[in-house]
C-alpha positions in Angstrom: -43.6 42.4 28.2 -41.5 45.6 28.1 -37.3 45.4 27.5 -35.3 46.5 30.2 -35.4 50.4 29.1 -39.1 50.4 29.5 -39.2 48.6 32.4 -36.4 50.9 33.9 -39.0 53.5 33.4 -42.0 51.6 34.6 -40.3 50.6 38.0 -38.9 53.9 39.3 -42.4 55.1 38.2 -44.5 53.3 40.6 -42.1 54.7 43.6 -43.1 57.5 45.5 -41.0 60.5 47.8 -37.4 60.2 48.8 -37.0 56.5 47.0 -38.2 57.6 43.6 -35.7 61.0 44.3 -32.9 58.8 45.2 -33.7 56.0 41.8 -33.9 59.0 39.9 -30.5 60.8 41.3 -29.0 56.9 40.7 -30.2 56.3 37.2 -29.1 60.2 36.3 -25.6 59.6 38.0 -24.9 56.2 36.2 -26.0 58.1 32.9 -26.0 55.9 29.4 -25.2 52.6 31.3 -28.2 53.0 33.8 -31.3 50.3 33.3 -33.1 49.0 36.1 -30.0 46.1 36.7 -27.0 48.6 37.0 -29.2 50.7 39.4 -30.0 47.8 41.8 -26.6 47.0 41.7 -25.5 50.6 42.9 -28.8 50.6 45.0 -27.2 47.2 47.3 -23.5 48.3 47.4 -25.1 51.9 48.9 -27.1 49.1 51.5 -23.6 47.1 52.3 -21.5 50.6 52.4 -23.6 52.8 53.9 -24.6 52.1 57.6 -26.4 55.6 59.3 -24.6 57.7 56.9 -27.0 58.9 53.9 -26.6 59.8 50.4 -29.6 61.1 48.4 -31.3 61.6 51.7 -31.3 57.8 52.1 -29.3 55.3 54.9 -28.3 51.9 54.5 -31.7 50.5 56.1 -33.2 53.1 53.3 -31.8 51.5 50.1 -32.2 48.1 51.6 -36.3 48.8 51.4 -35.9 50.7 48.6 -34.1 47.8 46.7 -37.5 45.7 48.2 -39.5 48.7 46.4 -38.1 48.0 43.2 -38.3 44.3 43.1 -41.7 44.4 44.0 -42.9 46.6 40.8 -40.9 44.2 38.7 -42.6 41.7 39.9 -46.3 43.5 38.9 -44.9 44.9 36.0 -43.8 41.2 34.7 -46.1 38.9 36.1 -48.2 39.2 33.3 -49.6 35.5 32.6 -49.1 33.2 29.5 -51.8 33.8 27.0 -54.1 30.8 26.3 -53.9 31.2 22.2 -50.5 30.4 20.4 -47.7 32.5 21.0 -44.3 32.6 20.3 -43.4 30.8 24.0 -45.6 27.9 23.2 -44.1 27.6 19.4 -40.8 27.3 20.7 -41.5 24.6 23.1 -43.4 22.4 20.7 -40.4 23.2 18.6 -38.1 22.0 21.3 -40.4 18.5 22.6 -41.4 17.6 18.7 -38.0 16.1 17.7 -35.8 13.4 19.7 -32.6 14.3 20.5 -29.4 13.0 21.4 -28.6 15.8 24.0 -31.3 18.3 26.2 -32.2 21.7 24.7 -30.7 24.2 27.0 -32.3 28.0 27.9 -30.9 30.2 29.4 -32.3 33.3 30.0 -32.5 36.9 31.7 -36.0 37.5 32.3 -37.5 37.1 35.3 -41.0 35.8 34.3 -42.6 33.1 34.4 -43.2 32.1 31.0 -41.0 29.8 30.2 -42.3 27.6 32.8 -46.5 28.3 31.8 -45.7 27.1 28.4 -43.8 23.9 28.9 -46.5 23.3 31.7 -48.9 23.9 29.1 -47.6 21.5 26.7 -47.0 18.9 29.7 -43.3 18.9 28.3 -40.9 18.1 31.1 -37.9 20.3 32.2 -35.7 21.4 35.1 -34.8 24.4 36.2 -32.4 23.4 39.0 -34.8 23.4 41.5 -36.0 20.3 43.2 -38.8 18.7 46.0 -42.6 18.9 46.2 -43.7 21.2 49.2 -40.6 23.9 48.5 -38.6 23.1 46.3 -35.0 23.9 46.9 -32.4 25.3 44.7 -29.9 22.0 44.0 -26.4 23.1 42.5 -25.0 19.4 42.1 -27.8 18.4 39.9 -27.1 21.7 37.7 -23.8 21.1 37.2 -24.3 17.5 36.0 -26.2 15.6 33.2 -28.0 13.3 34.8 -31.1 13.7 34.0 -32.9 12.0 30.2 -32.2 14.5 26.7 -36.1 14.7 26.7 -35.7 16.9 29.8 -35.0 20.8 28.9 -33.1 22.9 31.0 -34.1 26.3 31.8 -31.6 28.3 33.5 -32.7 32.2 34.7 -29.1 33.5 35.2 -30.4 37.0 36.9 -33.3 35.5 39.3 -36.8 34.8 38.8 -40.2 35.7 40.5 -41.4 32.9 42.8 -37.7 32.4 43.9 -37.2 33.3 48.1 -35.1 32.4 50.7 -36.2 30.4 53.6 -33.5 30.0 56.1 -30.0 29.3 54.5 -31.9 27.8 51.0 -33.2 29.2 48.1 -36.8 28.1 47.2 -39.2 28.5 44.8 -42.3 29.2 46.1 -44.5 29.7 43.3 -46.8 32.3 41.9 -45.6 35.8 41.8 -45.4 37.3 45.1 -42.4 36.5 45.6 -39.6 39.3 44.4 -37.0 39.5 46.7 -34.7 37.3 44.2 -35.0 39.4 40.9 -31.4 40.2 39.8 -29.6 39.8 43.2 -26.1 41.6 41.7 -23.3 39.4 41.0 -22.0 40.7 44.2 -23.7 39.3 46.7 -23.0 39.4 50.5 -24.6 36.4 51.0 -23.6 32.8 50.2 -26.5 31.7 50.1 -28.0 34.0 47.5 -25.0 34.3 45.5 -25.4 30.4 45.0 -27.7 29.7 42.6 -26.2 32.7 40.1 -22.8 31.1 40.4 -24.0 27.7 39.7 -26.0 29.0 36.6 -22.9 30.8 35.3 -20.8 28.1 35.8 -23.5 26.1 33.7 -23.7 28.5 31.1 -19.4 28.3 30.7 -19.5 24.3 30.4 -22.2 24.2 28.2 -19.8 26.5 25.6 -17.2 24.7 26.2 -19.0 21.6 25.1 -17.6 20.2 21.8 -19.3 21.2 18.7 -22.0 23.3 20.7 -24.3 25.7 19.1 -25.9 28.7 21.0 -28.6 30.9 19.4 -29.6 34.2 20.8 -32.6 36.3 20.6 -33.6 39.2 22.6 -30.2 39.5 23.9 -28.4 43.0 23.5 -24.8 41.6 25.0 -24.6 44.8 27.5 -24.3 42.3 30.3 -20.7 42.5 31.0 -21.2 39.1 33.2 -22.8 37.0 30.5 -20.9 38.7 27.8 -16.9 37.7 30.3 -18.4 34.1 30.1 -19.1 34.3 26.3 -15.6 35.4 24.9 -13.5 33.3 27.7 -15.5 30.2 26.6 -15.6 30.9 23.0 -11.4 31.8 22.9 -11.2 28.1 24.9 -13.7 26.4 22.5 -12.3 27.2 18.9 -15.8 25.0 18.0 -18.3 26.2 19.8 -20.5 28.7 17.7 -22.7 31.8 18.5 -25.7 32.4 16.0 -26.7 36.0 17.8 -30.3 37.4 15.7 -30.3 40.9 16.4 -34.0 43.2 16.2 -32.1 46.0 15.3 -30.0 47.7 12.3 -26.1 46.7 12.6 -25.2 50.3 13.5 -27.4 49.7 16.7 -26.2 46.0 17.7 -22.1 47.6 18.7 -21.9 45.4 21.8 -23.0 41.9 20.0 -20.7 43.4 16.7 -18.0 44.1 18.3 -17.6 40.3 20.3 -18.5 39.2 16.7 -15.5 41.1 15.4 -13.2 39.7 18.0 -14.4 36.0 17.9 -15.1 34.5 14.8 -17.4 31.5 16.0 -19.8 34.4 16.8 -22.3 35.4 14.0 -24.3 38.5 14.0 -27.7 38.8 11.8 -29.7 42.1 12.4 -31.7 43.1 10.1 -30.1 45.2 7.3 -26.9 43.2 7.3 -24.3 40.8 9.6 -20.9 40.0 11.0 -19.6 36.9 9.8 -16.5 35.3 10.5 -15.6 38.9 11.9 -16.3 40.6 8.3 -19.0 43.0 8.5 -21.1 43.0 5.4 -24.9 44.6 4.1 -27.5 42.0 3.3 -28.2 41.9 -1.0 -30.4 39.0 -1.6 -30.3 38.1 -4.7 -32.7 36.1 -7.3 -33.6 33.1 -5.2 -33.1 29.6 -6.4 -35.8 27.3 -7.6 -38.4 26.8 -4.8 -36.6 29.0 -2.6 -39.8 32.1 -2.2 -41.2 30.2 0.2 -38.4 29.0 2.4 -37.0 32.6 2.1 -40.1 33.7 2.7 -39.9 32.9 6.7 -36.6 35.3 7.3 -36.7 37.5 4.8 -39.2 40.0 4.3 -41.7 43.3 5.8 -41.6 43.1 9.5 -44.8 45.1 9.6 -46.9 45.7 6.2 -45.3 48.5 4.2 -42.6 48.3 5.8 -38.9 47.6 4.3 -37.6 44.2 3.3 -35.0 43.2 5.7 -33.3 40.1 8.1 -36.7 38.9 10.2 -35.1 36.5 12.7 -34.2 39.0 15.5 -38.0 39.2 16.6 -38.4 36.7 18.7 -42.1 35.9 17.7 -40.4 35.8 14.0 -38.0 33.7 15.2 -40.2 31.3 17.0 -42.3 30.9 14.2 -38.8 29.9 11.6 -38.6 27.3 14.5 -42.1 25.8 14.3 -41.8 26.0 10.5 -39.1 23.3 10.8 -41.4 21.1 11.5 -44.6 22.0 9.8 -46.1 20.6 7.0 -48.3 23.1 5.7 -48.0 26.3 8.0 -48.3 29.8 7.0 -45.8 32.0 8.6 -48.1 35.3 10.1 -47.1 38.4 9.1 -48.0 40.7 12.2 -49.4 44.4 11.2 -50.6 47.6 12.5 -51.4 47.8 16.4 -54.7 47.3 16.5 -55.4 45.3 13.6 -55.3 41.3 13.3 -52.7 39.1 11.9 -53.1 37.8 8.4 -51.5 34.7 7.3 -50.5 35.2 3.5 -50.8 32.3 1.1 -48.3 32.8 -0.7 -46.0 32.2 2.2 -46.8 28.7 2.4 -44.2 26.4 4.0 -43.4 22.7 2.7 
């Protein structure tokens, strides 16, 4: 599954004459800040402003298809299905159904596929993703914002859209499968009440849950260049003095300025990339030193070579890494995998044996 820079690329790709002119002309125009969100945002406030009138030789009725365009190679760029084998989707949800807890796991997410929702299937673990009903089920706001619903329940919350979501009427509905695209990141300015629901809703549920007392969010993945999610974050964590951000970052400090610099501003957020952190808003280089006794094996599952050969740095930022520290809570006798060349198989080293 590409990040949003490759799939950018991949989606203005697969267009074709004056609509892959005109995404090219947008993401050249929008210049460091353009991915394939911040150009369907320009791409619908050219459909709401533009009416006959045309800018890079498209109209209003133009961008509106061409929006349609986009959304649909998304969708056939990140349908891609849940492999069978274990994977770092089907650790985390036996990570998250394998302990009893006093309050529901909560996810919230960006991506638009559906794999989330193959692996709890998979594992028959129940959730909700603030959708209800059998035949289409309906987007249901009231039941999002509370907590009625048992701990053993998780919560999956997509706050830019998913595939299988589509209107029907004045209601938002999942249909299933992956034909339907027209609700992948609907902007956060939407003309329509009805689609603007379910993003308001899921914002809203993000905020309450940081304001919760004592609540802990961990972040993987995330790059905090969403100036939406990122508002929510620093309002919330300046109200909630003890709410905490754990954000594990893939790449080097110098890299991760966004997620740094919310770190530098609000103490209860952590950064841990992979050569160093930002802790309590002090920036400081990782030196590990001699590890106490019986420590080489729990260090063992965050510290180490990404890739064989490679240097010894922070591992938690890759999400399969980070997956696997997860199912490691729980294990018994599990090797953590070390992943290596492309093209090669994984090898599970003894000597990184958890207890």
């Amino acid at each position: 599954m590409p990040g949003v820079e490759e799939l950018t690329l991949r989606a203005i790709a697969g267009l074709d004459g004056d609509y892959k002119a005109a995404a090219e002309s947008i993401r050249v125009e929008l210049g460091s800040k353009a991915n394939i969100e911040t150009i369907l945002t320009r791409i619908r406030l050219l459909q709401q402003a533009l009416g006959p009138a045309k800018v890079f030789n498209l109209d209003a009725e133009g961008y509106r298809d061409l929006g349609a365009r986009i959304c649909m190679q998304i969708g056939q760029v990140v349908g891609a299905p849940l492999p069978t084998d274990r994977n770092a989707y089907t650790e985390l949800v036996s990570w998250v159904g394998g302990t009893l807890r006093t309050h529901a796991v909560e996810i919230f997410t960006t991506n638009y596929d559906l794999l989330f929702e193959e692996a709890f299937e998979s594992a028959r673990a129940s959730y909700f993703d603030g959708f209800t009903g059998g035949n289409a089920p309906f987007f249901d706001p009231v039941t999002v914002a509370s907590d009625d619903l048992p701990p053993r329940w998780s919560r999956l919350w997509k706050l830019h859209g998913s595939l299988g979501w589509a209107l029907a009427g004045d209601r938002v509905v999942r249909r299933g499968g992956r034909e339907a695209t027209q609700l992948v990141y609907p902007d956060h300015l939407k003309y329509e009440l009805t689609q603007k629901q379910p993003y308001s809703a899921l914002f809203e549920r993000l905020r309450k849950f940081l304001l919760s007392p004592d609540t802990l969010l961990l972040t993987s993945g995330f790059s905090f260049r969403d100036a939406h999610i990122c508002a929510v974050l620093d309002e919330a964590l300046a109200m909630n003095a003890n709410a905490s951000v754990l954000a594990f970052q893939y790449q080097k400090v110098a890299a991760e300025e966004p997620a740094c610099k919310l770190a530098c501003d609000r103490p209860n957020v952590s950064v841990y990339a992979a050569d160093g952190a930002v802790i309590g808003g002090i920036h400081g280089d990782w030196r590990p030193g001699e590890p106490p006794k019986n420590w080489d094996e729990i260090r063992a599952t965050f510290w180490g070579q990404r890739w064989p050969g490679g240097a010894h740095e922070f591992l938690l930022g890759d999400f399969a890494l980070f997956t696997r520290f997860c199912a490691l809570a729980q294990a018994t006798d599990l090797s953590r995998t070390v992943p290596v060349a492309p093209g090669s198989t994984e090898v599970d080293t003894p000597e990184e044996k958890a207890a």
